[in-house]
C-alpha positions as CSV (number, residue, x, y, z in Angstrom):
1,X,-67.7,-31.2,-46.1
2,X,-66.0,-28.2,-45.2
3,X,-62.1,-27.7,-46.4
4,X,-59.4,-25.3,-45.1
5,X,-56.2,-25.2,-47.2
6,X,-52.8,-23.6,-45.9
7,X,-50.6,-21.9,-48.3
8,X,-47.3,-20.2,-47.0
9,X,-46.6,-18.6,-50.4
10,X,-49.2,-16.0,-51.6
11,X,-48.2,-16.0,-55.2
12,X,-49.6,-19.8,-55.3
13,X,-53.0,-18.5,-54.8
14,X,-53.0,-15.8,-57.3
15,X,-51.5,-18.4,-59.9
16,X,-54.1,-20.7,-59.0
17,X,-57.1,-18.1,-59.2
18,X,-55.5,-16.9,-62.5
19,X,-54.2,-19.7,-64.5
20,X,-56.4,-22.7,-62.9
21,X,-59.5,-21.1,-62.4
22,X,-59.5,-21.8,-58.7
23,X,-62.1,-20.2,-56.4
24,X,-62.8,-20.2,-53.0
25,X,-66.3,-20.6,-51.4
26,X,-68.1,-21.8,-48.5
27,X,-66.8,-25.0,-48.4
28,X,-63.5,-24.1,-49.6
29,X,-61.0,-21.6,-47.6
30,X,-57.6,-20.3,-48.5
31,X,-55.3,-19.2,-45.3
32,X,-52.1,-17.7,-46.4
33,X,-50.1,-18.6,-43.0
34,X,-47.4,-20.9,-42.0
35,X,-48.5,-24.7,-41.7
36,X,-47.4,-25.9,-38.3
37,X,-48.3,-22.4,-36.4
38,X,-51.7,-23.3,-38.2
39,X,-51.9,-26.2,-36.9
40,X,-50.9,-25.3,-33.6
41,X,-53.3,-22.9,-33.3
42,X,-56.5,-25.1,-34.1
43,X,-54.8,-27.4,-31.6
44,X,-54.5,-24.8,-29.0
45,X,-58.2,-23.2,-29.9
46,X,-59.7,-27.2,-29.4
47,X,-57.9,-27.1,-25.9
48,X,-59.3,-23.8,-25.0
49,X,-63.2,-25.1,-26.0
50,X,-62.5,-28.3,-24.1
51,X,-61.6,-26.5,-20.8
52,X,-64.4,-23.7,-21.9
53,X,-67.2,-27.1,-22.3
54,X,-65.7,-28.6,-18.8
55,X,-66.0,-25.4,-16.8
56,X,-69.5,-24.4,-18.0
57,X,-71.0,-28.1,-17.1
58,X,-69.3,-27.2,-13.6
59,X,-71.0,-24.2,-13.8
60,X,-68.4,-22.4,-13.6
61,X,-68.4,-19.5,-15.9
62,X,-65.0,-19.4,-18.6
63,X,-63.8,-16.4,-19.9
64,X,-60.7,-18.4,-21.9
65,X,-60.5,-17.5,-25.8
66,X,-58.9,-19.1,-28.4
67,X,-55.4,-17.8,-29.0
68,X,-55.2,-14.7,-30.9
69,X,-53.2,-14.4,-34.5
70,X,-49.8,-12.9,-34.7
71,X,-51.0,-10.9,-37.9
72,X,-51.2,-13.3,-40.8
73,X,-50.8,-16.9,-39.7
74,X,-54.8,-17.2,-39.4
75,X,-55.6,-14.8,-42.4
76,X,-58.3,-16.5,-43.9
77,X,-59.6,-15.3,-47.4
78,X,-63.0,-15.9,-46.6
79,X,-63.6,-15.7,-42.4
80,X,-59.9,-15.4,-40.8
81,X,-61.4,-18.1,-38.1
82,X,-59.3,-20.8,-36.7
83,X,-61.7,-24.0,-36.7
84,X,-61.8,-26.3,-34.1
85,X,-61.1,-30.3,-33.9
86,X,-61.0,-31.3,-37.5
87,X,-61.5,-34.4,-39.2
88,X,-58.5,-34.8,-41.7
89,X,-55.3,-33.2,-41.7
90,X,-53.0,-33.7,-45.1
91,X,-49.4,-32.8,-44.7
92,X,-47.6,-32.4,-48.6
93,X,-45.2,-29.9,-48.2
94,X,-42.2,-30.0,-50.9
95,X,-39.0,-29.0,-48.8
96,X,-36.6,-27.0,-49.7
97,X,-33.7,-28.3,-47.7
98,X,-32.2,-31.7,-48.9
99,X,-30.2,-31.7,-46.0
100,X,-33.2,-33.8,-44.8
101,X,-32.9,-36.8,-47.2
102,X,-36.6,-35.8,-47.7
103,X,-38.2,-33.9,-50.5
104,X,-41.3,-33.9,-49.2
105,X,-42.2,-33.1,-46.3
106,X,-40.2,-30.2,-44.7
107,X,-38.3,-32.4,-42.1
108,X,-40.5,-29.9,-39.0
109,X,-43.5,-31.7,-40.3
110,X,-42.4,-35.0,-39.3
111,X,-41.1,-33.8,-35.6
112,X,-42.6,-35.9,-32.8
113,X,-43.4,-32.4,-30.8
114,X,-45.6,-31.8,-34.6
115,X,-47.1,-34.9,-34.8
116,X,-48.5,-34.5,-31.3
117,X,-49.9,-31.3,-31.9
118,X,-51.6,-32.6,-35.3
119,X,-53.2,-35.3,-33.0
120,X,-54.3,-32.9,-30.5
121,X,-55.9,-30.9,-33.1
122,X,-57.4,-34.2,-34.7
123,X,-61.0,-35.6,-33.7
124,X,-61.7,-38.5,-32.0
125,X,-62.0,-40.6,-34.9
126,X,-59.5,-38.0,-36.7
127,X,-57.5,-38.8,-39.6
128,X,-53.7,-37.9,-40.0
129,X,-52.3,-37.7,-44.2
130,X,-49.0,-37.5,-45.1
131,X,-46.7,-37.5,-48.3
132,X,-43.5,-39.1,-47.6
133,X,-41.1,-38.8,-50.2
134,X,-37.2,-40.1,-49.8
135,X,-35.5,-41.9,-51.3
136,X,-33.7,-43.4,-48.0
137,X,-35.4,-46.4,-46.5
138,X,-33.8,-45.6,-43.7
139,X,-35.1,-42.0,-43.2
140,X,-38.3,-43.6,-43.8
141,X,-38.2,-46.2,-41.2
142,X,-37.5,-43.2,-38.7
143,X,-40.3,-41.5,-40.2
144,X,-42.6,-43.9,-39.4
145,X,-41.1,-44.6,-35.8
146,X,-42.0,-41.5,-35.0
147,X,-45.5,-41.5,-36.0
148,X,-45.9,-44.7,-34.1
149,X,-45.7,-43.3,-30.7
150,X,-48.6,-40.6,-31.5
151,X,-50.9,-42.3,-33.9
152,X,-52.7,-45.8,-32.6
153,X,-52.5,-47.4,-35.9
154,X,-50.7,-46.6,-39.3
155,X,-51.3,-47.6,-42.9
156,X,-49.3,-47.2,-46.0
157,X,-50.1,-47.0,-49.5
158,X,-46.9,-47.2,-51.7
159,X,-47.5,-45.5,-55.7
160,X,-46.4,-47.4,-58.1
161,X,-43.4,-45.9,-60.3
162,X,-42.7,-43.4,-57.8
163,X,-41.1,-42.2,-54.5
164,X,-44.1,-41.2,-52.8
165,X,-45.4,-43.2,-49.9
166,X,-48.7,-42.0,-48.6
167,X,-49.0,-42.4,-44.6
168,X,-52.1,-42.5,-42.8
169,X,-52.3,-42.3,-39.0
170,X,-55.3,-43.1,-36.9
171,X,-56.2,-41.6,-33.7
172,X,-58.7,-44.1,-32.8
173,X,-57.8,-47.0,-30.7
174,X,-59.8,-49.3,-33.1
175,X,-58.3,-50.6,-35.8
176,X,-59.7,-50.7,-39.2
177,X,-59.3,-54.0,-40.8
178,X,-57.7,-54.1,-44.2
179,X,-60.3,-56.6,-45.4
180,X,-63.0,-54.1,-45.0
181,X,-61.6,-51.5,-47.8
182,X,-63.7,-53.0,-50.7
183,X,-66.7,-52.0,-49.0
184,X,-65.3,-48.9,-48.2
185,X,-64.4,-48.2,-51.4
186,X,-67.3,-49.2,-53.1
187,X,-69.3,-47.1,-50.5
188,X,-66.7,-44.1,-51.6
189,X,-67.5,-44.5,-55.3
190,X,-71.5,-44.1,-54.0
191,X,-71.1,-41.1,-52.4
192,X,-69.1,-40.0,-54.6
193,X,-70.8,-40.2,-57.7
194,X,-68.6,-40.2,-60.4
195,X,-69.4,-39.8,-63.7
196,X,-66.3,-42.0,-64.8
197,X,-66.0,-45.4,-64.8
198,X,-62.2,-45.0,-65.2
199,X,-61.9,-42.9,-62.0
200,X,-63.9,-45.2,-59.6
201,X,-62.0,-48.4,-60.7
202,X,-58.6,-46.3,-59.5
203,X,-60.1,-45.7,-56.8
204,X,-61.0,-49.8,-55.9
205,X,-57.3,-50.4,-57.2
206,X,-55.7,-48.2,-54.6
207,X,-57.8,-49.6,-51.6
208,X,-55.6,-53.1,-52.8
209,X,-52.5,-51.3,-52.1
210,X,-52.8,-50.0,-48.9
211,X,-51.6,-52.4,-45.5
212,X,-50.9,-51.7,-42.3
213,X,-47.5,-50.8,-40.5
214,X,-47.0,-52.7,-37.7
């Protein structure tokens, strides 16, 4: 598994290196850059090697390149490389406008013209996080209107005592059924490995919680 985590704010990476022992390695990257041009540009650098993979089976020969970096919005602490398709994408952003009715995410995150480009930038069988924290059902509701007419199928997992409503969005056209997450979770738990029995029943709990939006 190979992570890539975008920070806007330098100073949160040196208070995470200094106060939380954090470190960054091979599997673990740091790009100090703005979230959505981030993820526009692995979007936009998946479109490029899709066209690039086309024309060379045609045998044509492509000379098209990712798109390059304004200056720091692909600054990577480790390679400065834009990946291609990823797997997972996890949106929790606090904003700083209440304006919103949303303290999490910055309302941009939750634009259809985002969303798009986070599914764009999404495998096939790609998965799509997000934090959604209001306190207005009705914000909510539009919330998850939006992400309707991108993602194929959307699941919710509400936490208990708290605000926060984790949104999942699927870009595959089959749906997972909800019956099947005790399996999963057990499977999870496996892989895993976990050393405490505490953490790996949490984990079985929250598969209860999720459902599906429909």
């Amino acid at each position: 598994m190979h992570t890539e985590v975008v920070e806007l704010d330098p100073a949160v990476l040196k208070l995470a290196k200094e106060y939380f022992s954090f470190v960054e390695d091979d599997h673990l990257q740091v790009h100090i850059a703005d979230g959505i041009q981030f993820v526009r540009d692995v979007a936009n650098s998946a479109a490029a090697d899709e066209i690039s993979s086309v024309q060379e089976k045609e045998g044509a020969h492509c000379n098209t390149e990712p798109p390059s970096s304004n200056g720091s919005c692909l600054e990577s602490h480790v390679e400065g490389k834009v990946p291609s398709k990823v797997d997972i994408v996890i949106i929790d952003v606090d904003s700083a406008d209440s304006s919103s009715g949303m303290t999490c995410p910055a309302a941009d995150f939750v634009q259809e013209t985002f969303l798009q480009t986070v599914k764009d930038a999404l495998s096939e069988k790609g998965l799509f996080i997000i934090n959604l924290v209001s306190r207005s059902q009705a914000i909510k509701d539009s919330v998850i209107s939006r992400m309707k007419v991108v993602f194929s199928h959307l699941f919710c997992l509400q936490l208990e005592e708290d605000v926060n409503e984790v949104i999942f969005g699927l870009c595959s056209a089959s749906c997972i059924k909800e019956d099947s997450f005790p399996e999963a979770a057990l499977q999870l738990e496996k892989l895993l490995k976990l050393e405490h029995p505490e953490i790996s029943q949490s984990i079985i709990n929250t598969t209860k919680k999720l459902r599906q939006l429909k």
